[in-house]
ChimeraX commands (.cxc) that place a marker at each C-alpha (Angstrom):
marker #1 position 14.40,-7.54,4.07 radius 0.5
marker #1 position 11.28,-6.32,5.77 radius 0.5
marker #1 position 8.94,-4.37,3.19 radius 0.5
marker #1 position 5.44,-2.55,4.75 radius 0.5
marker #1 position 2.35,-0.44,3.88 radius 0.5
marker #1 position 1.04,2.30,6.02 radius 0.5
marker #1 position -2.02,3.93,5.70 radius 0.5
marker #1 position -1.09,6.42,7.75 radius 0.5
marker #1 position -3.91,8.81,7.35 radius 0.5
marker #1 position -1.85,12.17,8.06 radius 0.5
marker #1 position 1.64,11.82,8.81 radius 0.5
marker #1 position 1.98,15.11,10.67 radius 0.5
marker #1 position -0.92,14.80,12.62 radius 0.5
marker #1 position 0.20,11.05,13.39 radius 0.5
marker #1 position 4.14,11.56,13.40 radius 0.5
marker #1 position 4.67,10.53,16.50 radius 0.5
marker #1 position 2.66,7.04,16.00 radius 0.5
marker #1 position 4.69,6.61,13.28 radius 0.5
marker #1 position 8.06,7.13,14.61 radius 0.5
marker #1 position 7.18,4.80,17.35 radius 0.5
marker #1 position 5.99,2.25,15.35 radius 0.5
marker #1 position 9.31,2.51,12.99 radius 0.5
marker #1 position 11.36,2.33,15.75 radius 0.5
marker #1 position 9.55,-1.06,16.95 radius 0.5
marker #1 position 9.71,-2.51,14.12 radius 0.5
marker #1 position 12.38,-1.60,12.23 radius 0.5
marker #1 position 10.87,-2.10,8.24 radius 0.5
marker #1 position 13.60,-1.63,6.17 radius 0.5
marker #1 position 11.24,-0.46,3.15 radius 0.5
marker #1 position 8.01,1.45,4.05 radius 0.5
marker #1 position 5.00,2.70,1.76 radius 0.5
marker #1 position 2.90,5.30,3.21 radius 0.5
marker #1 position -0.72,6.64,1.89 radius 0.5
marker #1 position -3.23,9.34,2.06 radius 0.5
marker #1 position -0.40,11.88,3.92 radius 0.5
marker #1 position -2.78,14.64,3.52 radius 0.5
marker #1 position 0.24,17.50,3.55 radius 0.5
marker #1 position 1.52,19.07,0.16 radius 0.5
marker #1 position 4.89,18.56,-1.05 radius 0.5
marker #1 position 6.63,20.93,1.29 radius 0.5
marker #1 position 4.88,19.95,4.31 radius 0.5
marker #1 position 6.44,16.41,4.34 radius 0.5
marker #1 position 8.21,15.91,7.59 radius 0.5
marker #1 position 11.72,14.57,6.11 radius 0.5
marker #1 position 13.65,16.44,8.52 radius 0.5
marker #1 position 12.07,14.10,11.18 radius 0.5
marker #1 position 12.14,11.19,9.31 radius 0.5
marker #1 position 15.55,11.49,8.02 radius 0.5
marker #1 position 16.92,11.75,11.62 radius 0.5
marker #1 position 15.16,8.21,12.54 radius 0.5
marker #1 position 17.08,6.57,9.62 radius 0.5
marker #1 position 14.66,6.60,6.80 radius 0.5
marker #1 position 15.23,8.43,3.60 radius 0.5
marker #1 position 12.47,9.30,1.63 radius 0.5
marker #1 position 10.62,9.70,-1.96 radius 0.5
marker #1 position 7.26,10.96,-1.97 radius 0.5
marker #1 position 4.15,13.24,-3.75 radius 0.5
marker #1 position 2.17,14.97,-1.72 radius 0.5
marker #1 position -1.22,16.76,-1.49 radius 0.5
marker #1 position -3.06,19.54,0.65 radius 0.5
marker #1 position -5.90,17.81,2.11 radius 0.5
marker #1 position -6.22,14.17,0.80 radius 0.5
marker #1 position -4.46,11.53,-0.96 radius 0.5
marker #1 position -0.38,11.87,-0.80 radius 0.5
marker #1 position 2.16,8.54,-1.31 radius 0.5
marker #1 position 5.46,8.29,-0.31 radius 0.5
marker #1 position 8.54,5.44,0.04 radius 0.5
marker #1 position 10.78,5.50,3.35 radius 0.5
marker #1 position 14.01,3.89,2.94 radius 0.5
marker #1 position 16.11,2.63,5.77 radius 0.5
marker #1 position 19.67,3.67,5.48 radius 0.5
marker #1 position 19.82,4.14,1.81 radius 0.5
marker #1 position 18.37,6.97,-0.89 radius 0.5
marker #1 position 15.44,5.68,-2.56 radius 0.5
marker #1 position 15.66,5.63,-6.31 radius 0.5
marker #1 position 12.57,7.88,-7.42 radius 0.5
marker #1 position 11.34,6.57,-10.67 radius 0.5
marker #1 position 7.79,7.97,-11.42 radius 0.5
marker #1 position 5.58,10.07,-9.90 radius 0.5
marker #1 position 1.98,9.26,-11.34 radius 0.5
marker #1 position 0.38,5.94,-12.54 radius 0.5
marker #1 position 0.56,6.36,-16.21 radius 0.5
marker #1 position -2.56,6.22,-18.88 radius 0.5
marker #1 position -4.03,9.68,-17.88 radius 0.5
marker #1 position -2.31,12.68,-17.94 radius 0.5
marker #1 position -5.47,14.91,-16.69 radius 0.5
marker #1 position -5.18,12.86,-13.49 radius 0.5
marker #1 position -3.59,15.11,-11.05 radius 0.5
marker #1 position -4.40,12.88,-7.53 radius 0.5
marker #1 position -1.54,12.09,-5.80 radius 0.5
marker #1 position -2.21,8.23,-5.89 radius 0.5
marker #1 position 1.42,6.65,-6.68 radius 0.5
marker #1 position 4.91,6.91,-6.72 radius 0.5
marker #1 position 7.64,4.23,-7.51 radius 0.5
marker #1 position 11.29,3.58,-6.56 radius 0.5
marker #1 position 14.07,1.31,-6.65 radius 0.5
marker #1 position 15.68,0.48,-3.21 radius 0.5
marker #1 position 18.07,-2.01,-2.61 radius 0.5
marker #1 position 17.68,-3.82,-5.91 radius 0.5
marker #1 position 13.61,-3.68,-5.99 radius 0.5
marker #1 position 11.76,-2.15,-7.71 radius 0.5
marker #1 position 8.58,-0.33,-4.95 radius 0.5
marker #1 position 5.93,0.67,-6.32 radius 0.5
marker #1 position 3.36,2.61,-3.32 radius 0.5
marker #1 position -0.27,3.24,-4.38 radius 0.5
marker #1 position -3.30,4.92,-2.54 radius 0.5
marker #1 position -6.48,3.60,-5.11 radius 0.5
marker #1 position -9.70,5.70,-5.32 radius 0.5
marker #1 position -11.87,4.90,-2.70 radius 0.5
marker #1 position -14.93,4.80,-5.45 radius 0.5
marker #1 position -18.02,5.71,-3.09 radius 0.5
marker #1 position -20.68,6.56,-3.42 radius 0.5
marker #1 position -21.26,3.89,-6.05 radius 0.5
marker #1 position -22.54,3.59,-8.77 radius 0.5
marker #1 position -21.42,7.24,-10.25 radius 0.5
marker #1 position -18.21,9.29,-11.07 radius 0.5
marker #1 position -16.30,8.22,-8.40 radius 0.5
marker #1 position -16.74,5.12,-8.81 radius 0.5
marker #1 position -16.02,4.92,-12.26 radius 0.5
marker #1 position -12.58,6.74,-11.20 radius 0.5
marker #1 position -11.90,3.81,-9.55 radius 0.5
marker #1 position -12.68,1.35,-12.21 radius 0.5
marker #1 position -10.42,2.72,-14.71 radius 0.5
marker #1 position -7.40,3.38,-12.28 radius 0.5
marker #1 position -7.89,-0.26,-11.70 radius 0.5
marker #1 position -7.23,-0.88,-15.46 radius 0.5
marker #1 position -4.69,1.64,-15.53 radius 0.5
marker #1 position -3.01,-0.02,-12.81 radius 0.5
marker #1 position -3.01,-3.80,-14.33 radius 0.5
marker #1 position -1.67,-1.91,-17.71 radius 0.5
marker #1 position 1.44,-1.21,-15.79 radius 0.5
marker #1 position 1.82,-3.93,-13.51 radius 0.5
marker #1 position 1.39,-5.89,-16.70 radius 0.5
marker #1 position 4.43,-3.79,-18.15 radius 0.5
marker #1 position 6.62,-4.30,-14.89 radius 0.5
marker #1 position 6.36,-7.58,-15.19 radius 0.5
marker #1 position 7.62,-8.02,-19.00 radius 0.5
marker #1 position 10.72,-5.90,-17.51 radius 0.5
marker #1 position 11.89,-8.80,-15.71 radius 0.5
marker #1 position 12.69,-6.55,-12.65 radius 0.5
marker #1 position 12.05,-7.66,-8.60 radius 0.5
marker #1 position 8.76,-5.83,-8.17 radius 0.5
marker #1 position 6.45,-4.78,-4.77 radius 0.5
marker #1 position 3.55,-3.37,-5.29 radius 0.5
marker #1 position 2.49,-2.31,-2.04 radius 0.5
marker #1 position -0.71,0.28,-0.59 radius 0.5
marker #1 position -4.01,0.95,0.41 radius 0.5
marker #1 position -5.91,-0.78,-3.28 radius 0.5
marker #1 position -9.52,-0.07,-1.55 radius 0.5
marker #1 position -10.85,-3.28,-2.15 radius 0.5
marker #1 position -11.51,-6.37,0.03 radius 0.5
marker #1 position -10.85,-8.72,-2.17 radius 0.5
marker #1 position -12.94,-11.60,-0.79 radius 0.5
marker #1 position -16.10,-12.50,1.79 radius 0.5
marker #1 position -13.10,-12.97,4.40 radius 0.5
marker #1 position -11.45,-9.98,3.87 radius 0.5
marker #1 position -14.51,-8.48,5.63 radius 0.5
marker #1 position -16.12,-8.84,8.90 radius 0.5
marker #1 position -19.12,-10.94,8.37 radius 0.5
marker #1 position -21.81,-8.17,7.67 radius 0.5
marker #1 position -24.50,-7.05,5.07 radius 0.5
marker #1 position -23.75,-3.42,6.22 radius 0.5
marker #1 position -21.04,-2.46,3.96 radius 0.5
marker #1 position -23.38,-4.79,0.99 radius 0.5
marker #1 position -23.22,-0.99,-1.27 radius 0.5
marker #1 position -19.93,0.33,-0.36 radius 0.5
marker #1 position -17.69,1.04,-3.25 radius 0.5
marker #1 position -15.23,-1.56,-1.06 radius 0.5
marker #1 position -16.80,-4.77,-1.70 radius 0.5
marker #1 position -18.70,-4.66,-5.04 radius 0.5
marker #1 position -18.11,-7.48,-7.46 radius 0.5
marker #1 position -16.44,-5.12,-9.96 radius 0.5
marker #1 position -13.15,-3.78,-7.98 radius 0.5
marker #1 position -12.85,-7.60,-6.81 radius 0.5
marker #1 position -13.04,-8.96,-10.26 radius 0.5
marker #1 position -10.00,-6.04,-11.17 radius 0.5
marker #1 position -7.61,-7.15,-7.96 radius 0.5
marker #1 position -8.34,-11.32,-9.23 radius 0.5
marker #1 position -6.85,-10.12,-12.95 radius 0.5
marker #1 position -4.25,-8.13,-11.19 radius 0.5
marker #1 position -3.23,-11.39,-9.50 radius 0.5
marker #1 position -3.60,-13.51,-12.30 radius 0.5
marker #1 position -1.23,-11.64,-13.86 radius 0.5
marker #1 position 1.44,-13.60,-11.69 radius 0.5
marker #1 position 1.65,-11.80,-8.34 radius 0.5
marker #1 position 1.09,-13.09,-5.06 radius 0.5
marker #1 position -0.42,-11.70,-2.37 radius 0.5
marker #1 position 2.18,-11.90,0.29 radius 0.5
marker #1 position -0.41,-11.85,3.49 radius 0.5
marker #1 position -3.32,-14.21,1.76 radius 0.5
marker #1 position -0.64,-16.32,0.39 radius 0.5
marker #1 position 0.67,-17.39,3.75 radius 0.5
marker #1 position -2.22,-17.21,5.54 radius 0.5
marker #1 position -5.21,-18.76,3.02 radius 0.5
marker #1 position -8.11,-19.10,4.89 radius 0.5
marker #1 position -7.78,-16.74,8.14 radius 0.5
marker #1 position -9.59,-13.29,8.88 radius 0.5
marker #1 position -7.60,-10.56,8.55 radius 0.5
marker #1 position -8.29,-7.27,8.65 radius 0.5
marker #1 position -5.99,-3.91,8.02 radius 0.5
marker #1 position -8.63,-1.51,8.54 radius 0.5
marker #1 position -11.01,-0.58,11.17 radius 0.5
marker #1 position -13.86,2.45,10.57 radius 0.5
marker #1 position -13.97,4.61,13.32 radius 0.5
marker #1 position -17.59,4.69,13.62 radius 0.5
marker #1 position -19.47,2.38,15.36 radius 0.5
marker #1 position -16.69,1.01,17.32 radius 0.5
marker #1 position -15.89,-1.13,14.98 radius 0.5
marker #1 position -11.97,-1.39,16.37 radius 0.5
marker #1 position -13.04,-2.56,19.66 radius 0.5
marker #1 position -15.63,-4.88,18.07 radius 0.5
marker #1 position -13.19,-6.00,15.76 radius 0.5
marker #1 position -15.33,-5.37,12.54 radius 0.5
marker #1 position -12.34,-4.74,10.25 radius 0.5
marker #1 position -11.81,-5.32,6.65 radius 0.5
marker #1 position -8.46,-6.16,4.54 radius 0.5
marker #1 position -7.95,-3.35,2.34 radius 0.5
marker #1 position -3.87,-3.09,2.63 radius 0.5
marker #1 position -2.11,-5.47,0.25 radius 0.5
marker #1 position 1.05,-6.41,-0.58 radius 0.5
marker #1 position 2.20,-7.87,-4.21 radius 0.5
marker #1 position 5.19,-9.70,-4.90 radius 0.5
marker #1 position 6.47,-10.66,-8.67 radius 0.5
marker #1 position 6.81,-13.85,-9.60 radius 0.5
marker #1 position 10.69,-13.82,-8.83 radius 0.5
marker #1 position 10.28,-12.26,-5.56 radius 0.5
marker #1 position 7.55,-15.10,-4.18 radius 0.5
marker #1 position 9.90,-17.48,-3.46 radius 0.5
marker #1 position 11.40,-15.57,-0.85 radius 0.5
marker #1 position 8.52,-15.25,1.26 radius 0.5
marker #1 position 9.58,-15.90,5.02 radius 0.5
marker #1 position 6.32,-14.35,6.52 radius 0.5
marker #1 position 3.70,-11.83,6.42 radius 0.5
marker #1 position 1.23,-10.39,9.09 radius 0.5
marker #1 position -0.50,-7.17,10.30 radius 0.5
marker #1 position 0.60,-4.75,13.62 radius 0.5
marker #1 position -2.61,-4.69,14.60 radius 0.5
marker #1 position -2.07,-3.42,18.27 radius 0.5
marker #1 position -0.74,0.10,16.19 radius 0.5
marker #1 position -4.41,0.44,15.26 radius 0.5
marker #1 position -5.48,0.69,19.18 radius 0.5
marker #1 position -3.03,3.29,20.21 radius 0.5
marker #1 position -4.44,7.05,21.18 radius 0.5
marker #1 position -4.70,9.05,18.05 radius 0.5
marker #1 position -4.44,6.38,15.84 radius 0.5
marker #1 position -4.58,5.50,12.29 radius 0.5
marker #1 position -7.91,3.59,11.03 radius 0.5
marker #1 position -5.45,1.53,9.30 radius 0.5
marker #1 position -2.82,-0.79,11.03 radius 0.5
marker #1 position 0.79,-1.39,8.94 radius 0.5
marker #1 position 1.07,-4.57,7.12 radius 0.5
marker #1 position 4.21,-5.99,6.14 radius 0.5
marker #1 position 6.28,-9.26,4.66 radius 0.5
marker #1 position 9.43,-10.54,5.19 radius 0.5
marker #1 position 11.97,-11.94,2.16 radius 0.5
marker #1 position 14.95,-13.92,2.80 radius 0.5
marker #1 position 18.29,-13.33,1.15 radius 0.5
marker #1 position 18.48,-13.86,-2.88 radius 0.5
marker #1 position 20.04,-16.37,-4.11 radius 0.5
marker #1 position 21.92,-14.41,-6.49 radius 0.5
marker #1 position 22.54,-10.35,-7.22 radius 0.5
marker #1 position 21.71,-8.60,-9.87 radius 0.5
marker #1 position 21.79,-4.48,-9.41 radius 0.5
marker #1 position 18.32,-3.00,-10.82 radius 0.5
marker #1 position 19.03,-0.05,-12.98 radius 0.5
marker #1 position 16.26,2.16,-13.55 radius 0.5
marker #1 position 15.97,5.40,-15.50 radius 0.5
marker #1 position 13.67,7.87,-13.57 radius 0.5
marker #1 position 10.64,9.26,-15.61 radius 0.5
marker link #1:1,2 radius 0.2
marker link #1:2,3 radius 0.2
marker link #1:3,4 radius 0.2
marker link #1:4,5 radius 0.2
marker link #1:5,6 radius 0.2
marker link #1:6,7 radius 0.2
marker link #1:7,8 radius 0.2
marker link #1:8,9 radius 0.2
marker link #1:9,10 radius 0.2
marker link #1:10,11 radius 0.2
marker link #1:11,12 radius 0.2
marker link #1:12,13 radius 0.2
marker link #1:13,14 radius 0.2
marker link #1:14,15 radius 0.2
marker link #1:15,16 radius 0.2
marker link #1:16,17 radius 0.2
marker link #1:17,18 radius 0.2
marker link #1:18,19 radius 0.2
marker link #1:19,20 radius 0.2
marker link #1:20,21 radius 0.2
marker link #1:21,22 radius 0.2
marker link #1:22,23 radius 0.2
marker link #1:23,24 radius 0.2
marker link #1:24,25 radius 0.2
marker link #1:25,26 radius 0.2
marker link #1:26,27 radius 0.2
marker link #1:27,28 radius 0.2
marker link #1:28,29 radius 0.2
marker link #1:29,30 radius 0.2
marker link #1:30,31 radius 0.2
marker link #1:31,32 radius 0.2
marker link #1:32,33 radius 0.2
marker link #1:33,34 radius 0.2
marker link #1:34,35 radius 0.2
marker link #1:35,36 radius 0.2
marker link #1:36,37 radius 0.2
marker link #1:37,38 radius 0.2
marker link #1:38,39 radius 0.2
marker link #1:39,40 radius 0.2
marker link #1:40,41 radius 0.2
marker link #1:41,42 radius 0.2
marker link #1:42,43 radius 0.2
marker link #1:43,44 radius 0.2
marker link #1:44,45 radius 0.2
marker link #1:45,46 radius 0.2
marker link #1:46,47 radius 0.2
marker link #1:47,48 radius 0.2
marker link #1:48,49 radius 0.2
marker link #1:49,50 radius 0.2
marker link #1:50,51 radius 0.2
marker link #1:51,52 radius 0.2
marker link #1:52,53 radius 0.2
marker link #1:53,54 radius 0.2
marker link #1:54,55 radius 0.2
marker link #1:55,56 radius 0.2
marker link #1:56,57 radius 0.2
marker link #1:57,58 radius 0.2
marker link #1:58,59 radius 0.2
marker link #1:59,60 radius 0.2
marker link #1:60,61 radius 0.2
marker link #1:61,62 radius 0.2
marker link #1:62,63 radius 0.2
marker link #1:63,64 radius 0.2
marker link #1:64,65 radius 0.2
marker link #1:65,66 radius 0.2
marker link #1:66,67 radius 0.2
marker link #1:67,68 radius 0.2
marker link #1:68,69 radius 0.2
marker link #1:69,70 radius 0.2
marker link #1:70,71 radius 0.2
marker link #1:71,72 radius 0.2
marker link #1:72,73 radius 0.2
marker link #1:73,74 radius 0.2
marker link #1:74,75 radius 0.2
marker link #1:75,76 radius 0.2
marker link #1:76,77 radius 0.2
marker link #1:77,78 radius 0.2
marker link #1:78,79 radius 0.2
marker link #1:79,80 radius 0.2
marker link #1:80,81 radius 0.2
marker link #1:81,82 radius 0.2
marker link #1:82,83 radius 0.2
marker link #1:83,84 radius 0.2
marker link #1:84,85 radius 0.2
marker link #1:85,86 radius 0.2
marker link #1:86,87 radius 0.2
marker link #1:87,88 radius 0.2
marker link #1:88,89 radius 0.2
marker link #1:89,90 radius 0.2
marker link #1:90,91 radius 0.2
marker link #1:91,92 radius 0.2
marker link #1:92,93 radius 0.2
marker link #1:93,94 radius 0.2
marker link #1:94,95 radius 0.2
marker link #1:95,96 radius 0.2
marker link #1:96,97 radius 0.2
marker link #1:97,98 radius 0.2
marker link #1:98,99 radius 0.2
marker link #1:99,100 radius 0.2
marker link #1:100,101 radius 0.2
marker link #1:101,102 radius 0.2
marker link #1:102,103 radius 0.2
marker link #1:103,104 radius 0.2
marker link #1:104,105 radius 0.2
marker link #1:105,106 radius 0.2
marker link #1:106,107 radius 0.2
marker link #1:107,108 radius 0.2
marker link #1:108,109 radius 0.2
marker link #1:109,110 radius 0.2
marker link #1:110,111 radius 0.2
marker link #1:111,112 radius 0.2
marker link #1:112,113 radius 0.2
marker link #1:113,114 radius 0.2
marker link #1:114,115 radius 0.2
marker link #1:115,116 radius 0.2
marker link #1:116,117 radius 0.2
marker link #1:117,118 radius 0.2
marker link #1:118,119 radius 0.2
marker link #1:119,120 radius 0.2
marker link #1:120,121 radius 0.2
marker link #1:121,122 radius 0.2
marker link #1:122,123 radius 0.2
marker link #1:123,124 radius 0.2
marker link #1:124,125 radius 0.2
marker link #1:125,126 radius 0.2
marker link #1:126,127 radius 0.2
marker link #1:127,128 radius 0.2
marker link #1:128,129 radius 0.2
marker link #1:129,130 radius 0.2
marker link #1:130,131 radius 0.2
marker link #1:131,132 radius 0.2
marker link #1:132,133 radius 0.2
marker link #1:133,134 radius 0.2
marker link #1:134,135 radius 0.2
marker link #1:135,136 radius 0.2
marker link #1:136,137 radius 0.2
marker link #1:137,138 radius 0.2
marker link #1:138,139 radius 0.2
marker link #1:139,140 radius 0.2
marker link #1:140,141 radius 0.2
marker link #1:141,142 radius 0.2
marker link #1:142,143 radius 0.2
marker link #1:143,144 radius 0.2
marker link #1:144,145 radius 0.2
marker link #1:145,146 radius 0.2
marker link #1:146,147 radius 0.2
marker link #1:147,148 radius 0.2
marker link #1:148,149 radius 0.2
marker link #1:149,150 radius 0.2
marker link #1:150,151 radius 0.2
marker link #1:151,152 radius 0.2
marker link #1:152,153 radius 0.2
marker link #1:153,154 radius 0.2
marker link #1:154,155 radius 0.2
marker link #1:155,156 radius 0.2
marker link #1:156,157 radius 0.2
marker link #1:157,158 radius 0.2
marker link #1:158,159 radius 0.2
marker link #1:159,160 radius 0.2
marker link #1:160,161 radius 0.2
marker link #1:161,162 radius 0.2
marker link #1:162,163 radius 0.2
marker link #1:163,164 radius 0.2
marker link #1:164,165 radius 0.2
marker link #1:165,166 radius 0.2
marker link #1:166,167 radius 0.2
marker link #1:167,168 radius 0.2
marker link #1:168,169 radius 0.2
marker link #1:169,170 radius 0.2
marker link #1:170,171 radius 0.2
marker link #1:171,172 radius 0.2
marker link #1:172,173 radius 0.2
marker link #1:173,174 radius 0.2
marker link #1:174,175 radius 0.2
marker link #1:175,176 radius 0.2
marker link #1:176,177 radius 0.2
marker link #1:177,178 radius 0.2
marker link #1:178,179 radius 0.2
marker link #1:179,180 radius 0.2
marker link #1:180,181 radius 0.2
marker link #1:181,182 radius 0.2
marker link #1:182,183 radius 0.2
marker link #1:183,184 radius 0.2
marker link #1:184,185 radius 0.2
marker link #1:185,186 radius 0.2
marker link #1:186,187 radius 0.2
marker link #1:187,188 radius 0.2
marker link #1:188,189 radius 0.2
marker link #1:189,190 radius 0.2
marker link #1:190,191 radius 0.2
marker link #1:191,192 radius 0.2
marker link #1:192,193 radius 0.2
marker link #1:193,194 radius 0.2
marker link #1:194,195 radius 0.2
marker link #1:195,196 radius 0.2
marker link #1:196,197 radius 0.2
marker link #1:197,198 radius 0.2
marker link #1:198,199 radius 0.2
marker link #1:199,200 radius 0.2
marker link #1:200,201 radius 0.2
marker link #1:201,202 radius 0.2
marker link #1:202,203 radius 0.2
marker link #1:203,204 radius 0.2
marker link #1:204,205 radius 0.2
marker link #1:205,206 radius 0.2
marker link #1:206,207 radius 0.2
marker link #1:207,208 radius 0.2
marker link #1:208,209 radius 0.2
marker link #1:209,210 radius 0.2
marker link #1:210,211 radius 0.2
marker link #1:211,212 radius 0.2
marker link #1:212,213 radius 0.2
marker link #1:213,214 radius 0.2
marker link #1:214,215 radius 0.2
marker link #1:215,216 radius 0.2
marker link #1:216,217 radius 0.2
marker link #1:217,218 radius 0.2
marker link #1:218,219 radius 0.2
marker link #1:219,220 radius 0.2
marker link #1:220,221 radius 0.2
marker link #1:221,222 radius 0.2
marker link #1:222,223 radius 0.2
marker link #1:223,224 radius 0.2
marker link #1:224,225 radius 0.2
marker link #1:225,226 radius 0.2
marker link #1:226,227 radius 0.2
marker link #1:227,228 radius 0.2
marker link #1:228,229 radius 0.2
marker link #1:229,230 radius 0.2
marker link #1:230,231 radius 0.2
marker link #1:231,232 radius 0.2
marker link #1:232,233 radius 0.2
marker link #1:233,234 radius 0.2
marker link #1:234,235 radius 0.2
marker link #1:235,236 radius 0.2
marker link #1:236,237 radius 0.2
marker link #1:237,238 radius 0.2
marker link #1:238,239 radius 0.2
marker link #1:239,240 radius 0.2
marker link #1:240,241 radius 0.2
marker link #1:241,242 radius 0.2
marker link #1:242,243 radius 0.2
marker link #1:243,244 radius 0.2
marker link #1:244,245 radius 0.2
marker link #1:245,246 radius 0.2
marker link #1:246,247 radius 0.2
marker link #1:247,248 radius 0.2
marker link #1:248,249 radius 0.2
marker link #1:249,250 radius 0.2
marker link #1:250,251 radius 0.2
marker link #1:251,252 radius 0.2
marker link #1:252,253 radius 0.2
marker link #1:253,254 radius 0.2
marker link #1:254,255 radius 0.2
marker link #1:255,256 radius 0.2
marker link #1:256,257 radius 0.2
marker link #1:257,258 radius 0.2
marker link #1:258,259 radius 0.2
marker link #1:259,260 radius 0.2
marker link #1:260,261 radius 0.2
marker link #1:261,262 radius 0.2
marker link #1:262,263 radius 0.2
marker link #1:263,264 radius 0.2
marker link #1:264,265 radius 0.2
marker link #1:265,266 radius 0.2
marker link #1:266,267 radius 0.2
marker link #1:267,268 radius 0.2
marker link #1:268,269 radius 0.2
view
């Protein structure tokens, strides 16, 4: 089972790099952010004739998640990251496909920092670990899979002291992602590939893509019952340099077969 996360920053404006890339590559599970089109402007018609059902939120201008399925109806459990019902962003959205349980997130950017957007950040963060936390006492086969806005470590970055104030790399987002992981989850790319730069994203100023002055800021979280499956992990970078591209490549993982069934049965919220 192939899983991925997109940042496809606008999926009607960059439909066709996305249908090429699905059809290369063939995810069977795939997690899209910052769609930038409300909830009717979702192109499902398009998508749906490629193979991939769909469960998503959307949102005029920014932010927007959604969950492609390949072959099969995802399983639309919630719609919002819970802990704050005046938060109206369209920053997450959760399914159940194929016996997983997806969960697709798009985390506050947080700049310029220090100030209110920042502190947005902070405490979506917590909000997040809350319910990962929760998740995890379910017992169910989780992903957590999206754009978290963080580079978690130095080489999650280009080596740099330009982005030394950016909302991206400050020690307090960093510290949140380390107590999301030490919750239990693994981060499927890190995991299997310790000590190596890689990068998801690549600003478009600067020429930072042709420079190759990227930064990891697409991650991929397996539960504790999922890790053992690992097979591999890795980033289509070379969907970053095509015309009209996104400034963020898809990153994906790959899990062998279970050793065992069991159904997940979820009640949507």
């Amino acid at each position: 089972m192939k899983i991925a996360t997109f940042n496809i920053n606008n999926v009607n404006r960059r439909l066709e790099n996305l249908v090429a890339w699905l059809r290369d590559a063939e995810p069977d599970v795939v997690c899209l952010q910052e769609l930038k089109a409300d909830q009717r402007s979702f192109p499902q018609a398009v998508l749906r004739s490629e193979g991939y059902e769909a469960v998503w939120v959307g949102q005029r201008t920014w932010n927007g998640v959604a969950i492609l399925a390949r072959g099969r109806e995802p399983v639309l459990t919630r719609t919002a990251l819970p802990g704050d019902p005046s938060d109206h962003q369209a920053r997450y959205v959760e399914a159940a496909v194929n016996g997983i349980l997806v969960a697709c997130l798009y985390l506050p950017n947080g700049n310029p920092q220090p100030g209110p957007k920042f502190d947005y950040k902070l405490a979506w963060f917590d909000r997040l670990a809350a319910h990962a936390a929760s998740l995890l006492a379910g017992g169910y086969p989780i992903v957590i899979a999206g754009d978290f806005n963080v580079a978690p470590t130095e080489i999650d970055i280009y080596p740099t002291t330009s982005w030394s104030k950016d909302a991206l790399v400050q020690p307090a987002p960093r510290a949140a992602y380390q107590r999301l992981l030490d919750q239990g989850w693994t981060d499927a790319v890190r995991h299997l590939h310790p000590r190596e730069r890689i990068y998801t994203f690549w600003d478009y100023k600067r020429q930072r893509w042709p420079r190759d002055a990227g930064l990891r800021l697409d991650h991929l979280l397996l539960s504790p019952d999922l890790a053992p499956r690992l097979r591999s992990a890795s980033v289509d970078r070379a969907v970053r340099g095509e015309e009209g591209a996104s400034d963020h490549a898809p990153v994906w993982f790959e899990l062998g077969a279970p050793r065992t069934h069991s159904p997940l049965s979820l009640r949507p919220i």
